[in-house]
mmCIF file of the N, C-alpha and C atoms, coordinates in Angstrom:
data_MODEL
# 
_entry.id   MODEL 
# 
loop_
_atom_site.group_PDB 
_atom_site.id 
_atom_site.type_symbol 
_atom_site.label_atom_id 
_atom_site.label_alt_id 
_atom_site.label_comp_id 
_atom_site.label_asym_id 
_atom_site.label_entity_id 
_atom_site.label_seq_id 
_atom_site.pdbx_PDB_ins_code 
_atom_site.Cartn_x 
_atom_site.Cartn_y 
_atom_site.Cartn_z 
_atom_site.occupancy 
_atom_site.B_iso_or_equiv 
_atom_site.pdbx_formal_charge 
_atom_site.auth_seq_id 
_atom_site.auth_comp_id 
_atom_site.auth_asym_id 
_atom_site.auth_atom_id 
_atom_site.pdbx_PDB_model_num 
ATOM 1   N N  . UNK A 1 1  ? 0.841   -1.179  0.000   1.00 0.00 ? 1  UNK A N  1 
ATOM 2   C CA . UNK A 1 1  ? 0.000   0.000   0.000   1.00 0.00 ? 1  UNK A CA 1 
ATOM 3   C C  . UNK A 1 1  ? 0.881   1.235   0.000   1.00 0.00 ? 1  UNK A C  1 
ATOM 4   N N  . UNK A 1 2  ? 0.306   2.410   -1.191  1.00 0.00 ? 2  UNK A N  1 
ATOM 5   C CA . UNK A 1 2  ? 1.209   3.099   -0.759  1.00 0.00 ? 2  UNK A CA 1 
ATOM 6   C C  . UNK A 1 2  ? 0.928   4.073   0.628   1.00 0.00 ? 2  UNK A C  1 
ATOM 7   N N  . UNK A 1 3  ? 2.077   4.989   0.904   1.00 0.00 ? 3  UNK A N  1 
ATOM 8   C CA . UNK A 1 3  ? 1.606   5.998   1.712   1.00 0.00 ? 3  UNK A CA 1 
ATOM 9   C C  . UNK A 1 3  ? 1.057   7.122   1.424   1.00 0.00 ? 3  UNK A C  1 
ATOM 10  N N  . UNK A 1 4  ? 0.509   7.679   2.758   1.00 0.00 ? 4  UNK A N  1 
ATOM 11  C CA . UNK A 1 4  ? -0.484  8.785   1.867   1.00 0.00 ? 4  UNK A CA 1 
ATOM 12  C C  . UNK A 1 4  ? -0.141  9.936   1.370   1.00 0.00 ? 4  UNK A C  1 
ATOM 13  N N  . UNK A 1 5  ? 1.783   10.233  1.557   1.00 0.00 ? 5  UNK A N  1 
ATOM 14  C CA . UNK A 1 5  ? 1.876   11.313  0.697   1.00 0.00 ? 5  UNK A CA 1 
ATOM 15  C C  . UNK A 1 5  ? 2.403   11.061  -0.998  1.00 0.00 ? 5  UNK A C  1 
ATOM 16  N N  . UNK A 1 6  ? 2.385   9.649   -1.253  1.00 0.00 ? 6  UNK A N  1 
ATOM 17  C CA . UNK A 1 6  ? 2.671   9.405   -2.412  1.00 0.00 ? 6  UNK A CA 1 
ATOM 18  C C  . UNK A 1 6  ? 1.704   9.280   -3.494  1.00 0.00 ? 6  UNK A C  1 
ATOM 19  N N  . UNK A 1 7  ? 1.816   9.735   -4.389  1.00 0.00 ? 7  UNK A N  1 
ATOM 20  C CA . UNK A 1 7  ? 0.608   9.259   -5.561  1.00 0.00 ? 7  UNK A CA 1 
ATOM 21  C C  . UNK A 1 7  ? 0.059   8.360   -6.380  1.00 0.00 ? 7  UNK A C  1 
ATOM 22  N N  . UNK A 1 8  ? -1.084  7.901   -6.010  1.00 0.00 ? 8  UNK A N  1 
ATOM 23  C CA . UNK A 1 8  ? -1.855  6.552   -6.270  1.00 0.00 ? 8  UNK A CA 1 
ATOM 24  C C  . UNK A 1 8  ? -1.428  5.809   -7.550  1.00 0.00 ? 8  UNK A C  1 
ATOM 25  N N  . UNK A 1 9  ? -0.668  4.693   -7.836  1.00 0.00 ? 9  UNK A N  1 
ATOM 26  C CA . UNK A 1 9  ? 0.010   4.151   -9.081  1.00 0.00 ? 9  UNK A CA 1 
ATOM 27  C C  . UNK A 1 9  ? -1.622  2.810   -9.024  1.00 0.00 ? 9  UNK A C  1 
ATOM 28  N N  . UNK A 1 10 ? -2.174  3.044   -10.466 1.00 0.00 ? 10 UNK A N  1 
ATOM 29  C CA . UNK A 1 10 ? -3.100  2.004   -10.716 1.00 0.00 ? 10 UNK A CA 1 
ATOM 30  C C  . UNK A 1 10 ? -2.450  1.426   -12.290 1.00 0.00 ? 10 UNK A C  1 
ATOM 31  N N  . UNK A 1 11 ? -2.657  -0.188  -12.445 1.00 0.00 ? 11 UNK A N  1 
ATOM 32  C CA . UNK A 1 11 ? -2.439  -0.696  -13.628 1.00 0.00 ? 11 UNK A CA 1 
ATOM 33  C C  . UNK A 1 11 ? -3.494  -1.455  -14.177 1.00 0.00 ? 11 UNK A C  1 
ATOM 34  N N  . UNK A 1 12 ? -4.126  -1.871  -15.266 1.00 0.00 ? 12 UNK A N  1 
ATOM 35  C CA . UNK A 1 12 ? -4.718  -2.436  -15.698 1.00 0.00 ? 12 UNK A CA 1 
ATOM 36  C C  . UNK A 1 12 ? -3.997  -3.278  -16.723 1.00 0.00 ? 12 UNK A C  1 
ATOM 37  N N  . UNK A 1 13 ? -4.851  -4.539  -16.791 1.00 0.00 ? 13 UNK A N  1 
ATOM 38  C CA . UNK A 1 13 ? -4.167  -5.705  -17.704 1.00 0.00 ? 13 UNK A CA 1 
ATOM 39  C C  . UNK A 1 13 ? -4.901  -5.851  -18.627 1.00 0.00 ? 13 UNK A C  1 
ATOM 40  N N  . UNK A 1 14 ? -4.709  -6.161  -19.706 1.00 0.00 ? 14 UNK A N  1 
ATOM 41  C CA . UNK A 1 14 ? -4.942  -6.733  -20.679 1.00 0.00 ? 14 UNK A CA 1 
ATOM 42  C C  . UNK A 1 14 ? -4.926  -8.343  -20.815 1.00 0.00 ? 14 UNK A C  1 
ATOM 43  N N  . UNK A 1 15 ? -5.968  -9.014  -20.710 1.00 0.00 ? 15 UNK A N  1 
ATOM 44  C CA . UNK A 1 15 ? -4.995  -10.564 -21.136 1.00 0.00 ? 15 UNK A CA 1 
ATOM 45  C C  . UNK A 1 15 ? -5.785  -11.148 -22.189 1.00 0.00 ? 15 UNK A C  1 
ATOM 46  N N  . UNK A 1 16 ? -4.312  -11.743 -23.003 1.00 0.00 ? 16 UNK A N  1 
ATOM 47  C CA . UNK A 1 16 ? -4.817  -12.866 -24.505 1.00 0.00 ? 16 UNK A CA 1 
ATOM 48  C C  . UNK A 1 16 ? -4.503  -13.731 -23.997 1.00 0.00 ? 16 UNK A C  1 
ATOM 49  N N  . UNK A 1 17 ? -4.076  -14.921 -24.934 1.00 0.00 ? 17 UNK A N  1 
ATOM 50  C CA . UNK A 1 17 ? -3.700  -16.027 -25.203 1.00 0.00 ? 17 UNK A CA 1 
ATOM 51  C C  . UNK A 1 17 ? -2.600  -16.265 -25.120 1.00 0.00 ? 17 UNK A C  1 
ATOM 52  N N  . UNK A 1 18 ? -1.592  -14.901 -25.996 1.00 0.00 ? 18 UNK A N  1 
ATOM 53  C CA . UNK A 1 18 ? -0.395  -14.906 -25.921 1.00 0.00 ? 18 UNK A CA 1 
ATOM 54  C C  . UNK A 1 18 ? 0.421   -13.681 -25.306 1.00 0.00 ? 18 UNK A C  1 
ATOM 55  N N  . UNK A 1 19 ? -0.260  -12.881 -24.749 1.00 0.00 ? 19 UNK A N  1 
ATOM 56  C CA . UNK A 1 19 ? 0.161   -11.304 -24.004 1.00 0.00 ? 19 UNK A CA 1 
ATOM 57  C C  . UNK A 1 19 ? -0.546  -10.787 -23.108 1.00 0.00 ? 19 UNK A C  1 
ATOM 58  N N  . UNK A 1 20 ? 0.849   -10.340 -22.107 1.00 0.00 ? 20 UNK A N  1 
ATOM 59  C CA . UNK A 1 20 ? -0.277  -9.915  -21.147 1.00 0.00 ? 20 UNK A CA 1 
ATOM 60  C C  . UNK A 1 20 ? -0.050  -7.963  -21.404 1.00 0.00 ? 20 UNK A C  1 
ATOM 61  N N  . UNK A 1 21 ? -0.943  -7.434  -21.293 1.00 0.00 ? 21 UNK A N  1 
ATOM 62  C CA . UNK A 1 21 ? -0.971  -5.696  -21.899 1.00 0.00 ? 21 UNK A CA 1 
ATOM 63  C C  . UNK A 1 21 ? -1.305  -5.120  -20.610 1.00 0.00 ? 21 UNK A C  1 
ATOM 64  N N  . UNK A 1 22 ? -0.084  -4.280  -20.175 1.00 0.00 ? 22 UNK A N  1 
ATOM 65  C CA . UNK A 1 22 ? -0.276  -3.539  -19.127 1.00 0.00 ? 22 UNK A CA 1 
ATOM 66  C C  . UNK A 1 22 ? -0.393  -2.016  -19.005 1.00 0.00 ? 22 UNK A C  1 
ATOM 67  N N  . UNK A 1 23 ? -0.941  -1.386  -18.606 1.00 0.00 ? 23 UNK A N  1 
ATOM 68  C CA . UNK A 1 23 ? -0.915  0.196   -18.617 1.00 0.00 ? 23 UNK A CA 1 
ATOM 69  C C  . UNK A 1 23 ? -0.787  0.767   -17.336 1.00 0.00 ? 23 UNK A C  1 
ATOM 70  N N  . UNK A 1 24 ? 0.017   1.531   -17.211 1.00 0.00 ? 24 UNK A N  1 
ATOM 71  C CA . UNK A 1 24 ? 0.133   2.477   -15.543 1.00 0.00 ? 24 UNK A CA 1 
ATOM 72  C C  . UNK A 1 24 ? -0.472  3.774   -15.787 1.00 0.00 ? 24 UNK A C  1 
ATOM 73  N N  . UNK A 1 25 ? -1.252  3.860   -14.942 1.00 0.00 ? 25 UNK A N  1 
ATOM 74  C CA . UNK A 1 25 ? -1.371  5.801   -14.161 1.00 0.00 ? 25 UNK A CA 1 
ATOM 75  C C  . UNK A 1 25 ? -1.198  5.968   -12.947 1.00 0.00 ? 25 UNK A C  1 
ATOM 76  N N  . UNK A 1 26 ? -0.493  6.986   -13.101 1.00 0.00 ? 26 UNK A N  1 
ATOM 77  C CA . UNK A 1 26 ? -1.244  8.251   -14.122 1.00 0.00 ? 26 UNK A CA 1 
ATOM 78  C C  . UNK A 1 26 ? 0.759   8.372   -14.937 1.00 0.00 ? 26 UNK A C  1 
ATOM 79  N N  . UNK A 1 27 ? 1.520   7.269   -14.621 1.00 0.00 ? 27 UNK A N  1 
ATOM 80  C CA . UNK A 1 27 ? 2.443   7.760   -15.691 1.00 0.00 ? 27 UNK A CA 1 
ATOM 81  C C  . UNK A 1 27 ? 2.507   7.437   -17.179 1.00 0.00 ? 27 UNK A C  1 
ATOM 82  N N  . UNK A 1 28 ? 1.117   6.816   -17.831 1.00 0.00 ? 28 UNK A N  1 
ATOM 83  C CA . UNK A 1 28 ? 1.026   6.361   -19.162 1.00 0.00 ? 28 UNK A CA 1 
ATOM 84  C C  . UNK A 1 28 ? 1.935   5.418   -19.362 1.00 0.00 ? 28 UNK A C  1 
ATOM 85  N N  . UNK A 1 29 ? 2.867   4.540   -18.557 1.00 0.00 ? 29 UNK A N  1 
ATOM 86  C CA . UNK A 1 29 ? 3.565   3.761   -18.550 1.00 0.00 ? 29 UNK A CA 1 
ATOM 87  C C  . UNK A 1 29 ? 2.785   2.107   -19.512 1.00 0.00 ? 29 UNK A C  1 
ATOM 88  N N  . UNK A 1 30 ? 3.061   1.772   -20.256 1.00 0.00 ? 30 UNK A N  1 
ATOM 89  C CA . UNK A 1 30 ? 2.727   0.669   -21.030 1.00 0.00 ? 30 UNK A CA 1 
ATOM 90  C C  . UNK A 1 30 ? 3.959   -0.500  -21.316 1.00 0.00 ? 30 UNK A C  1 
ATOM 91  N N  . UNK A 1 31 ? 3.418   -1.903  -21.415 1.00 0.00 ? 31 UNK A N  1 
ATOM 92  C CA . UNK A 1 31 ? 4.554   -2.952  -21.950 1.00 0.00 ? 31 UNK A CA 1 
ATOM 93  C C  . UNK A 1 31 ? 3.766   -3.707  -22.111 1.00 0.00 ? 31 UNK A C  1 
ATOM 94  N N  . UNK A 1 32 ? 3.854   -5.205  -22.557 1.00 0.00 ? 32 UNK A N  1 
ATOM 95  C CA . UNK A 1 32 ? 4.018   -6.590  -22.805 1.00 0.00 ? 32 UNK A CA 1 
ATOM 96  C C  . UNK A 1 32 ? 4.422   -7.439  -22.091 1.00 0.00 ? 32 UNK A C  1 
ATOM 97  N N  . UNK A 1 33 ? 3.968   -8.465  -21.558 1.00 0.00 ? 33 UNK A N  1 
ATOM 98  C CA . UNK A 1 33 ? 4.852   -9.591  -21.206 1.00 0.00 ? 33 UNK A CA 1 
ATOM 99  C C  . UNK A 1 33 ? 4.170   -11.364 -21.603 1.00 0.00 ? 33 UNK A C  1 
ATOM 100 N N  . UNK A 1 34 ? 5.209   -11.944 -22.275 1.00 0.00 ? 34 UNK A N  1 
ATOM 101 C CA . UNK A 1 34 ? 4.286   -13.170 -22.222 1.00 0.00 ? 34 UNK A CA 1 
ATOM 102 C C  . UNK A 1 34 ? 2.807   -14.048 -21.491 1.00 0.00 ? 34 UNK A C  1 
ATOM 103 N N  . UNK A 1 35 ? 2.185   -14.201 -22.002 1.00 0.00 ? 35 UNK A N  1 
ATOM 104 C CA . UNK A 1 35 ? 1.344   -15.014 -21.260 1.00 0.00 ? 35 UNK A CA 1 
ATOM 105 C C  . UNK A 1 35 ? 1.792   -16.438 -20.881 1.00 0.00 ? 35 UNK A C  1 
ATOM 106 N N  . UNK A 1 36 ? 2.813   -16.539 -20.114 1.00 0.00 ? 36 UNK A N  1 
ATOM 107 C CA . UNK A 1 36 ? 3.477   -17.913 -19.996 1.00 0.00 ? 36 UNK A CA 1 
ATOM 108 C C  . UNK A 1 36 ? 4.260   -18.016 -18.778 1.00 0.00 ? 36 UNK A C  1 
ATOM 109 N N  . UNK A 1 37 ? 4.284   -18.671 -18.212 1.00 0.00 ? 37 UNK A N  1 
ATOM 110 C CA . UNK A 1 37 ? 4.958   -18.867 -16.693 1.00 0.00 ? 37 UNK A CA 1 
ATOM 111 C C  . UNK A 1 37 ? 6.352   -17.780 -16.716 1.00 0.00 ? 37 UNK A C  1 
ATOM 112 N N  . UNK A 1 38 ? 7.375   -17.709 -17.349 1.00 0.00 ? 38 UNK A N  1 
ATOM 113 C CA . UNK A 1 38 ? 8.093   -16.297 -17.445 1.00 0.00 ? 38 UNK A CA 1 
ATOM 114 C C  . UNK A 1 38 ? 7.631   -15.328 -17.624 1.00 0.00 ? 38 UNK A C  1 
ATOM 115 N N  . UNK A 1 39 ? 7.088   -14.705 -18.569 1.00 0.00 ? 39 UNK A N  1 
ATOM 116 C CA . UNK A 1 39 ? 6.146   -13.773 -18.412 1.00 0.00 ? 39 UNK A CA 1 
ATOM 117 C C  . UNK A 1 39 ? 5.591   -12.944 -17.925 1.00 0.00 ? 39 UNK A C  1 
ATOM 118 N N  . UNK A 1 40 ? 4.788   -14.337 -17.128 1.00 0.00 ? 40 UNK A N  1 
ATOM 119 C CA . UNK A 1 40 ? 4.430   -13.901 -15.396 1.00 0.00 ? 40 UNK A CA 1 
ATOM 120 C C  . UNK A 1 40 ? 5.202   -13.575 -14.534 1.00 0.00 ? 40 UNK A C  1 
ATOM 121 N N  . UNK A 1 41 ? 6.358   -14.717 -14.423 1.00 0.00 ? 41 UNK A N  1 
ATOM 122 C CA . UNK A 1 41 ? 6.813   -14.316 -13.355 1.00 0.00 ? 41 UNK A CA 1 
ATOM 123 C C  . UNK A 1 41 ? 7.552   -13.107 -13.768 1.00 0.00 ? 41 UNK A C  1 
ATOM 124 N N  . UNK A 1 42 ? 8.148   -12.326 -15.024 1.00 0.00 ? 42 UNK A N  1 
ATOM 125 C CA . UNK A 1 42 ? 8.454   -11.030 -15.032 1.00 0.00 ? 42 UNK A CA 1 
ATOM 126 C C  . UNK A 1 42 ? 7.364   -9.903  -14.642 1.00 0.00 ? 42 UNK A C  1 
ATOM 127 N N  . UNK A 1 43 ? 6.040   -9.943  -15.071 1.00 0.00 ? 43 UNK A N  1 
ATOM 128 C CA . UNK A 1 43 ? 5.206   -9.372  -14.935 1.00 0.00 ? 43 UNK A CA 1 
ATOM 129 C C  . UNK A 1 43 ? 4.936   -8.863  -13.177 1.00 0.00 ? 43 UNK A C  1 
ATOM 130 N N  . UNK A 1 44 ? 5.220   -10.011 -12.833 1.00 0.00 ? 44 UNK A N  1 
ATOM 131 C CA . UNK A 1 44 ? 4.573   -9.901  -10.949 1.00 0.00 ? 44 UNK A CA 1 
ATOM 132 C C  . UNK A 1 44 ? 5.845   -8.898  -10.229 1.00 0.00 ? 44 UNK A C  1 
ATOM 133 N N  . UNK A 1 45 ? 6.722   -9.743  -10.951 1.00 0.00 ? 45 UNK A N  1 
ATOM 134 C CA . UNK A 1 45 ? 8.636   -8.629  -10.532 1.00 0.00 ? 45 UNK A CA 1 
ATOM 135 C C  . UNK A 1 45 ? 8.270   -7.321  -10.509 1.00 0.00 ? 45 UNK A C  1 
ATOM 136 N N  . UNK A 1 46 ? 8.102   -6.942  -11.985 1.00 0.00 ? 46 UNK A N  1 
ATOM 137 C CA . UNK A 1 46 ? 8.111   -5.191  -12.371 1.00 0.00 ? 46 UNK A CA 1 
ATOM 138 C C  . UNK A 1 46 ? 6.221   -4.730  -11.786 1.00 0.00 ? 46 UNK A C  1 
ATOM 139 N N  . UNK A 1 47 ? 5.187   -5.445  -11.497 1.00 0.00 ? 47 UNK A N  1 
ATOM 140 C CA . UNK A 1 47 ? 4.352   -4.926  -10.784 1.00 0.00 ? 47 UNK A CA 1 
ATOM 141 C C  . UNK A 1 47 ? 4.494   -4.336  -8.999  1.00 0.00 ? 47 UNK A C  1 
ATOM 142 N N  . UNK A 1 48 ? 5.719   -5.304  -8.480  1.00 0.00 ? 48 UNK A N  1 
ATOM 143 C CA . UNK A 1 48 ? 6.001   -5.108  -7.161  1.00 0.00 ? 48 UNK A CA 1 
ATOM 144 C C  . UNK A 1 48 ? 6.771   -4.228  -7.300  1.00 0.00 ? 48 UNK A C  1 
ATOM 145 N N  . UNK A 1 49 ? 7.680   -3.390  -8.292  1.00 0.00 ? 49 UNK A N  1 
ATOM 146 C CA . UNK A 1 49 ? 8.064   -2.397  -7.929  1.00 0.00 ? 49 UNK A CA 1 
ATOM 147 C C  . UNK A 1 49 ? 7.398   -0.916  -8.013  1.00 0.00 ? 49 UNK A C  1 
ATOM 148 N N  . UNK A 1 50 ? 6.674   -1.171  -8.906  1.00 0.00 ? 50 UNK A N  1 
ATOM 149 C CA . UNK A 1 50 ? 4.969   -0.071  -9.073  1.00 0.00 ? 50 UNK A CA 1 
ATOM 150 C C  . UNK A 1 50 ? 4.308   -0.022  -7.590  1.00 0.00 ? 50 UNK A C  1 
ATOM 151 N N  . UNK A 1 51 ? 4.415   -0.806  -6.728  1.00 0.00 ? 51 UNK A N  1 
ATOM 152 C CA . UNK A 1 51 ? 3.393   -1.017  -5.804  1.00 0.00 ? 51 UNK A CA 1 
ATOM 153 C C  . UNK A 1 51 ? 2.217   0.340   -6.004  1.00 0.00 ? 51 UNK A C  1 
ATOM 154 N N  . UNK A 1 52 ? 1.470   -1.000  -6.673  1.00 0.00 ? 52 UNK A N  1 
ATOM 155 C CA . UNK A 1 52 ? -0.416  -0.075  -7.280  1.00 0.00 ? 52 UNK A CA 1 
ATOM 156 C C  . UNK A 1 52 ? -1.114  -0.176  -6.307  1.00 0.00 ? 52 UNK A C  1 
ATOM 157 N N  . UNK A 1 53 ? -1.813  0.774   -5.834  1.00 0.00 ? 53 UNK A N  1 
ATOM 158 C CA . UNK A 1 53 ? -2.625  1.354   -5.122  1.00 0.00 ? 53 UNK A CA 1 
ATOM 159 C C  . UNK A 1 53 ? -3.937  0.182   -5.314  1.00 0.00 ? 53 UNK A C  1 
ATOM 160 N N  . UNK A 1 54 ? -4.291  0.040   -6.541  1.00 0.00 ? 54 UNK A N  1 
ATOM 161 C CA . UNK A 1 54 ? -5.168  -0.925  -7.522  1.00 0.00 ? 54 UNK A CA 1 
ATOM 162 C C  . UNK A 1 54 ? -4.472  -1.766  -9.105  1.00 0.00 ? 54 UNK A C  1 
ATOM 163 N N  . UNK A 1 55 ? -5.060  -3.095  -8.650  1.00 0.00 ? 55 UNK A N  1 
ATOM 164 C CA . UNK A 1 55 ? -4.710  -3.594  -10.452 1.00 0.00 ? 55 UNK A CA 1 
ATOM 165 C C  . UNK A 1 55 ? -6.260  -4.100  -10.745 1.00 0.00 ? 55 UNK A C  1 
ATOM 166 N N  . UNK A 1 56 ? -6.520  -3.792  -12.150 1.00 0.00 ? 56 UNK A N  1 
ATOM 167 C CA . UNK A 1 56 ? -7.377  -4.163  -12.925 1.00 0.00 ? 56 UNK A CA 1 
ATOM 168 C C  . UNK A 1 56 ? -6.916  -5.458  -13.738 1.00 0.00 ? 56 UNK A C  1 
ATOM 169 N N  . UNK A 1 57 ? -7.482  -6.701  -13.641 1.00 0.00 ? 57 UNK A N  1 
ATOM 170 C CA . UNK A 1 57 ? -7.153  -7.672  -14.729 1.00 0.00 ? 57 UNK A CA 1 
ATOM 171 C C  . UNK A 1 57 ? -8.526  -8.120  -15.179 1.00 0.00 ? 57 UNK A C  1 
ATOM 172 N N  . UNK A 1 58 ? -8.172  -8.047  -16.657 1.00 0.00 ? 58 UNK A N  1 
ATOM 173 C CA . UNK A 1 58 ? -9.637  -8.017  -17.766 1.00 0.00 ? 58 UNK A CA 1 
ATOM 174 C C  . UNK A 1 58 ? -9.978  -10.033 -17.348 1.00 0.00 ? 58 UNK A C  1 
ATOM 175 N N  . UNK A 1 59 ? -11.411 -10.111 -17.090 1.00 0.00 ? 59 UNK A N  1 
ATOM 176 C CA . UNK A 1 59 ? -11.470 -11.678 -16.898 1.00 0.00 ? 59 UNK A CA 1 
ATOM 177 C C  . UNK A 1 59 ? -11.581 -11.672 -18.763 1.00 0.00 ? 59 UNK A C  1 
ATOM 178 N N  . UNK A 1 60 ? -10.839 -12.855 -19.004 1.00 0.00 ? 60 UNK A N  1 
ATOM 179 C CA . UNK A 1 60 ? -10.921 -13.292 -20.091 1.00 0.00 ? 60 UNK A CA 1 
ATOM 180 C C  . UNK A 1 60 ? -11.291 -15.195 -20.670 1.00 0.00 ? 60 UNK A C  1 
ATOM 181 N N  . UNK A 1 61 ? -12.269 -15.368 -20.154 1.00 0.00 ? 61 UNK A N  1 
ATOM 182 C CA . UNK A 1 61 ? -12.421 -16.856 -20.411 1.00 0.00 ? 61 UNK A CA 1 
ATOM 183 C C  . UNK A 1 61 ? -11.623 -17.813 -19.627 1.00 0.00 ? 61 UNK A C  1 
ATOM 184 N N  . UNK A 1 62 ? -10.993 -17.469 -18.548 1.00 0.00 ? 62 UNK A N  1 
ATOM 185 C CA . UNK A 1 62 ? -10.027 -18.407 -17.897 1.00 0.00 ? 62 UNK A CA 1 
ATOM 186 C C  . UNK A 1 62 ? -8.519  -18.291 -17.938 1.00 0.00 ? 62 UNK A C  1 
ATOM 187 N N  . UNK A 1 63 ? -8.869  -17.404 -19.161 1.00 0.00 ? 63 UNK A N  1 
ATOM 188 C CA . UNK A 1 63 ? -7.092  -17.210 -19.117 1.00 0.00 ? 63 UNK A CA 1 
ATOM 189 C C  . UNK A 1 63 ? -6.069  -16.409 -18.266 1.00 0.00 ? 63 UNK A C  1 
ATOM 190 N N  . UNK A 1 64 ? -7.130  -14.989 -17.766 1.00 0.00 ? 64 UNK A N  1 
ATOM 191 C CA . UNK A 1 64 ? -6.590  -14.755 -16.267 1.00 0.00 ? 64 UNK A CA 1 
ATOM 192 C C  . UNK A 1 64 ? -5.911  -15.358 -15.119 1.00 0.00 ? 64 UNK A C  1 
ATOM 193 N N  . UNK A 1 65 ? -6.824  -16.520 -15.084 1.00 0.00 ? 65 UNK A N  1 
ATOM 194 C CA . UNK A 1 65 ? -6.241  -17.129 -13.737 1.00 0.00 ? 65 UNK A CA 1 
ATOM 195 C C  . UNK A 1 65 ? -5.321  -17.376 -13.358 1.00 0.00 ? 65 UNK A C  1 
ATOM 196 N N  . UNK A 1 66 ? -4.222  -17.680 -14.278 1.00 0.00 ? 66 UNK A N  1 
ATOM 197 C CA . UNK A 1 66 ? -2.652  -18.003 -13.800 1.00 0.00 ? 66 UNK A CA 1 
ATOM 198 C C  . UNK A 1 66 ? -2.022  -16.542 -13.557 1.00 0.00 ? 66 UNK A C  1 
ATOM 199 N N  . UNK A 1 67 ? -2.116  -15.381 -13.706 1.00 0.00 ? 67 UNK A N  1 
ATOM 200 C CA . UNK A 1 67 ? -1.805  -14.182 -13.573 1.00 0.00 ? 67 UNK A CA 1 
ATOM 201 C C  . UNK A 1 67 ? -2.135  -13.602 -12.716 1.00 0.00 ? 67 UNK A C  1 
ATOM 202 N N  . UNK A 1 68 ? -3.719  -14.150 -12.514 1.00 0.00 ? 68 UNK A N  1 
ATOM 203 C CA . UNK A 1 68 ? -4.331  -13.209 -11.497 1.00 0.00 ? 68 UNK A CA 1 
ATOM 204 C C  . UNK A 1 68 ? -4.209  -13.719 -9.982  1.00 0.00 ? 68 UNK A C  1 
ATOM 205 N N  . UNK A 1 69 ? -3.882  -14.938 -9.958  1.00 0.00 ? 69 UNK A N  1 
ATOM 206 C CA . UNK A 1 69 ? -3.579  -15.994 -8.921  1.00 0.00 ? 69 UNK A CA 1 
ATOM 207 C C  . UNK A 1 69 ? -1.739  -15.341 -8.205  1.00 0.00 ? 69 UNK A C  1 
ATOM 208 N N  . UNK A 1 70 ? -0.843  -15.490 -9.809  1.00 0.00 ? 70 UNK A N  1 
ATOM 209 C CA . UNK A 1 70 ? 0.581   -14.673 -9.432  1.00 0.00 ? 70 UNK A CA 1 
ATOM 210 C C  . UNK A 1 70 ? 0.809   -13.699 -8.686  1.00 0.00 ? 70 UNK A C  1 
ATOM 211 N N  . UNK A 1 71 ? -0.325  -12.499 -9.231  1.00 0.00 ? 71 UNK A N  1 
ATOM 212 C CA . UNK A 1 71 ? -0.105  -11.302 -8.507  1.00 0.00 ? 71 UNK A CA 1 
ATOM 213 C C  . UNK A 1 71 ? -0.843  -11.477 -6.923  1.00 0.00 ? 71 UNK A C  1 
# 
């Protein structure tokens, strides 16, 4: 969580089949990362250093779950 004089970092996901699509605010920050056990586990790395206030992950037919389970 952050503290309260810092400013609220939120990300939202994107997830396919084969990508996971991330976006930060409020720094417009955007990337990629596999949808695949590396991937992830890069994905969860560079989310813990964001520490988001909030993450959004799009449910997508099941394919969330290994991501959304990671984080």
């Amino acid at each position: 969580m952050n503290a309260p004089s810092e400013t609220p970092v939120f990300i939202g996901l994107d997830v396919s089949k084969d990508r996971l699509d991330l976006a930060v605010r409020p720094s417009g920050q955007s990337c990629s990362f596999s949808n695949n056990m590396d991937g992830i586990s890069s994905l969860c790395q560079f989310v813990k250093t964001l520490k988001p206030t909030l993450a959004v992950v799009e449910a997508t037919g099941g394919l969330e779950t290994p991501v959304a389970a990671a984080m």
